[in-house]
C-alpha atoms as one frame of an Amber mdcrd trajectory, in Angstrom:
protein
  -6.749 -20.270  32.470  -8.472 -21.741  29.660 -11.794 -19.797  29.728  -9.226
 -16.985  29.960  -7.624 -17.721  26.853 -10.833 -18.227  24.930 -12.485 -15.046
  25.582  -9.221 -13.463  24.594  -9.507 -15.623  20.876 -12.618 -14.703  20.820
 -12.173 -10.952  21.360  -9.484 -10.800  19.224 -11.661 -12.588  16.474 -14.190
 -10.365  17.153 -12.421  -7.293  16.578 -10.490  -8.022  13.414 -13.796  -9.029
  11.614 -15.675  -5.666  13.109 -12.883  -4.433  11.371 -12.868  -6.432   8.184
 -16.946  -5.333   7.913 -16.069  -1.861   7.894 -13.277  -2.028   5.748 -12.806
  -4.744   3.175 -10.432  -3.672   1.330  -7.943  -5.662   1.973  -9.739  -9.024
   1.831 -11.244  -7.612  -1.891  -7.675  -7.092  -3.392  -6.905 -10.402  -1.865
  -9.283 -12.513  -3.290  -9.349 -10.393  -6.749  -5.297 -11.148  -7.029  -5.771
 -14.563  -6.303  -8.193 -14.963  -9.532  -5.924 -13.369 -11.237  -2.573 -15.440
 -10.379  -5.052 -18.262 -11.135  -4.905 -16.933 -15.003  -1.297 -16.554 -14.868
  -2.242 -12.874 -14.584   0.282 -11.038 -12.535   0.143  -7.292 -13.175  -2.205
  -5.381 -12.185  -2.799  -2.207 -10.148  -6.042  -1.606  -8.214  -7.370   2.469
  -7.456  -9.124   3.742  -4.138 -11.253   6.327  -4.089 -12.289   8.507  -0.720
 -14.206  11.693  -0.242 -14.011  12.000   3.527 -17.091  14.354   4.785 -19.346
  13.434   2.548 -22.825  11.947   2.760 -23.781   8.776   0.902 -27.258   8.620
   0.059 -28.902   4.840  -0.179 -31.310   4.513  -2.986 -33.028   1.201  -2.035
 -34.871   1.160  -5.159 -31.256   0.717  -6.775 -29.551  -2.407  -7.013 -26.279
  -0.738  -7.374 -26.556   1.024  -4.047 -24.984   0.086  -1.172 -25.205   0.549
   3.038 -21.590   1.224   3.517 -20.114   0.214   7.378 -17.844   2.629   7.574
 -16.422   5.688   5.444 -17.589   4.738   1.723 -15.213   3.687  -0.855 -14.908
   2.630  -4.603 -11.734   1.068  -5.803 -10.963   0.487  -9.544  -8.775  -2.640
 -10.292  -7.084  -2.710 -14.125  -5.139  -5.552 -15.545  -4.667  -6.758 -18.821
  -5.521 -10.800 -20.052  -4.100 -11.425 -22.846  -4.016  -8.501 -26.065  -7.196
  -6.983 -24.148  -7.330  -4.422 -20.884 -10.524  -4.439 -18.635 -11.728  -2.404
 -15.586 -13.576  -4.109 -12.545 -15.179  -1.945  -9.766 -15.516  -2.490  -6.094
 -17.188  -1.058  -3.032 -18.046  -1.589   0.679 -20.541  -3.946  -0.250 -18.714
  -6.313  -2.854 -18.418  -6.101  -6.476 -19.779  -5.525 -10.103 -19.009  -6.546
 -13.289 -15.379  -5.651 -15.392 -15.459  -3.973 -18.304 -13.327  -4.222 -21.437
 -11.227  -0.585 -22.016 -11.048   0.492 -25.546  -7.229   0.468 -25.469  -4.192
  -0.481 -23.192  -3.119   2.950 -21.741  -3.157   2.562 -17.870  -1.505  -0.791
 -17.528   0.870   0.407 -20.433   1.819   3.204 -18.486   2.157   1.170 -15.174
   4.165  -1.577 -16.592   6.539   1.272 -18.633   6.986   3.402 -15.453   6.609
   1.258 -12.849  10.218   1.775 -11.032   9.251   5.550 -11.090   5.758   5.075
  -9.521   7.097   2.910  -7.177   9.581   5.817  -5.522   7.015   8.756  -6.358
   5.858  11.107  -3.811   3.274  13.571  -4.318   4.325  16.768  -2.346   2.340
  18.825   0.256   0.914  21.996  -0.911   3.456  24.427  -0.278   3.581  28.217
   0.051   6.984  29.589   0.385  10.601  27.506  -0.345  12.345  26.029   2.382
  14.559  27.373   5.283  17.130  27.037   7.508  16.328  28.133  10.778  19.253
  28.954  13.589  18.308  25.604  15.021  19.521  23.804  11.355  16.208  22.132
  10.809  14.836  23.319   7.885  11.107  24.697   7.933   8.595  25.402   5.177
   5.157  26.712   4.771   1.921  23.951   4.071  -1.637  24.530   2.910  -3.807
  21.675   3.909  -7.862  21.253   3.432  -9.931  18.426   5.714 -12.051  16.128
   3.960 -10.387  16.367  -0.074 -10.609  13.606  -2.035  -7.774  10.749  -1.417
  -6.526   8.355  -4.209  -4.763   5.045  -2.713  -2.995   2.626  -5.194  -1.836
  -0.989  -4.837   0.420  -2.209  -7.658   1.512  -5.956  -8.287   3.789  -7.455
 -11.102   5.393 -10.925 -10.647   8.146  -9.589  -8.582   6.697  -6.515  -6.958
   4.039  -4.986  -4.656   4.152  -1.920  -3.263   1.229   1.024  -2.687   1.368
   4.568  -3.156  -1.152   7.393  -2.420  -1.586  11.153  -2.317  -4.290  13.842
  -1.501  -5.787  15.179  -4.224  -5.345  18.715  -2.949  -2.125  18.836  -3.074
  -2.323  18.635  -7.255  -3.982  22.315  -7.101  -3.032  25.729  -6.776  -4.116
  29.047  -6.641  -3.440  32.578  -8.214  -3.344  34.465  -4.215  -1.374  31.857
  -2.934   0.679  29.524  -5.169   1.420  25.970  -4.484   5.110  25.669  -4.837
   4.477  22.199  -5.527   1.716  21.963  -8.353   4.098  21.681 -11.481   6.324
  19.058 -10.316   3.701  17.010  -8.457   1.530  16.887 -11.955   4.665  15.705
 -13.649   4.473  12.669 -11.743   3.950   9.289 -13.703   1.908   8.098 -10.639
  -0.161  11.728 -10.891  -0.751  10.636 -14.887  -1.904   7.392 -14.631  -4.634
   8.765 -11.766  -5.737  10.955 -14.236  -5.897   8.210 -16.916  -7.749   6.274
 -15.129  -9.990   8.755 -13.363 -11.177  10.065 -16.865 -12.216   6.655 -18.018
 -13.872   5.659 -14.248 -15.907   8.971 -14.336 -16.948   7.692 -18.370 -18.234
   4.118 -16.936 -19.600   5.367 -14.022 -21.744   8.174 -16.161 -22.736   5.667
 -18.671 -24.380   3.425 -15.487 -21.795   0.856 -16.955 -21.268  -1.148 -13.728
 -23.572  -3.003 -12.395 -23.358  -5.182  -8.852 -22.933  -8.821  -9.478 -22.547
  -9.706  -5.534
C-alpha cells in the first residue's frame, strides 16, 4: 500500500512539472508578483502573446533565443514604481531585462478603467444579427480562422485579480463579408490598452531592447 502510494506522488509530481516545463507561465507571473508585493507594488497587469502555427526558428548564435517546450510565448508585464512606468519581458525560457516607458499610459489606462476591463468581452466575428429560431434559442452566424494571434491578460491591484483574453481575429473585418462585431469590439478599453501596449512591445522588440538576463 505504501509503494502504491508513492508511485502515485511520484506520478503526480511528475506530471505537473512536465507540465510546468512546457508552460511556465504561471510560475513566471508568480514569482514576478511576489517581487513586486515585496516593493509595496500592487498593480500591475502582465500581456501574453501566441501565434499558434507558427515556426520558431533557434538562432544559437543569439543569446536572446530560446528552445521553447511547448507552443512559444512572450508575455509583457507593466507596472508602475513610484512616478516612473517600466516594461519587463518574458518567454519559455525565463526572462530579460525591464525597461523604463517614456510615459504612464498603459497602467494609467488600466488603473482608470479597470472595472470595465474587468467585465469586457471581445465578441466573435459575426456575419449576420441574431435570431430566433421556432425552437426559441437564438442562433447567429460566426467567422472563425485557426492559428490567429491570441492576447491573454492577467491584471492585479491590491484588491483584485482577474484575466481576460480575446482572439485577435475577431478585431477585423472585411468589405465581402462584414464583421458585425468590429466597431464595438475596438471600442473596448481592454481592446485599447492591447493596442497601447502592442505598439510600444513591437518598438522595444525592433530596437533589440531586451536582452535575456536568465
Amino acid at each position: 500500500m505504501q509503494k502504491s502510494i508513492i508511485i502515485i506522488l511520484l506520478l503526480i509530481f511528475n506530471l505537473t512539472f512536465g507540465q510546468e516545463k512546457i508552460d511556465p507561465t504561471e510560475s513566471l507571473i508568480s514569482e514576478f508578483k511576489a517581487e513586486l508585493n515585496e516593493k509595496n507594488i500592487t498593480d500591475f497587469f502582465v500581456l501574453k502573446r501566441i501565434t499558434y502555427g507558427t515556426a520558431y526558428i533557434v538562432d544559437l548564435s543569439d543569446p536572446n533565443s530560446c528552445n521553447p517546450n511547448g507552443i512559444y510565448f512572450t508575455m509583457y508585464a507593466f507596472w508602475k514604481d513610484g512616478k516612473d512606468s517600466y516594461v519587463k519581458k518574458f518567454d519559455n525560457c525565463g526572462r530579460f531585462n525591464s525597461l523604463k516607458l517614456p510615459d504612464s499610459k498603459p497602467i494609467k489606462l488600466y488603473k482608470k478603467n479597470y472595472e470595465k476591463i474587468k467585465s469586457e468581452k471581445v465578441k466573435s466575428y459575426q456575419l449576420t444579427p441574431d435570431s430566433l429560431g421556432k425552437d426559441r434559442l437564438v442562433y447567429k452566424s460566426i467567422s472563425s480562422r485557426t492559428h490567429q494571434p491570441l492576447r491573454y491578460f492577467w491584471f492585479f491591484t491590491e484588491s483584485t485579480e482577474f484575466t481576460n483574453h480575446f482572439d485577435t481575429y475577431d478585431l477585423t473585418t472585411e468589405k465581402d463579408k462584414p464583421n458585425l462585431n468590429y466597431k464595438s469590439n475596438n471600442e473596448l478599453q481592454l481592446v485599447k490598452l492591447n493596442a497601447i501596449c502592442e505598439e510600444i512591445i513591437d518598438e522595444f522588440n525592433e530596437k533589440n531592447m531586451f536582452n535575456r538576463i536568465e
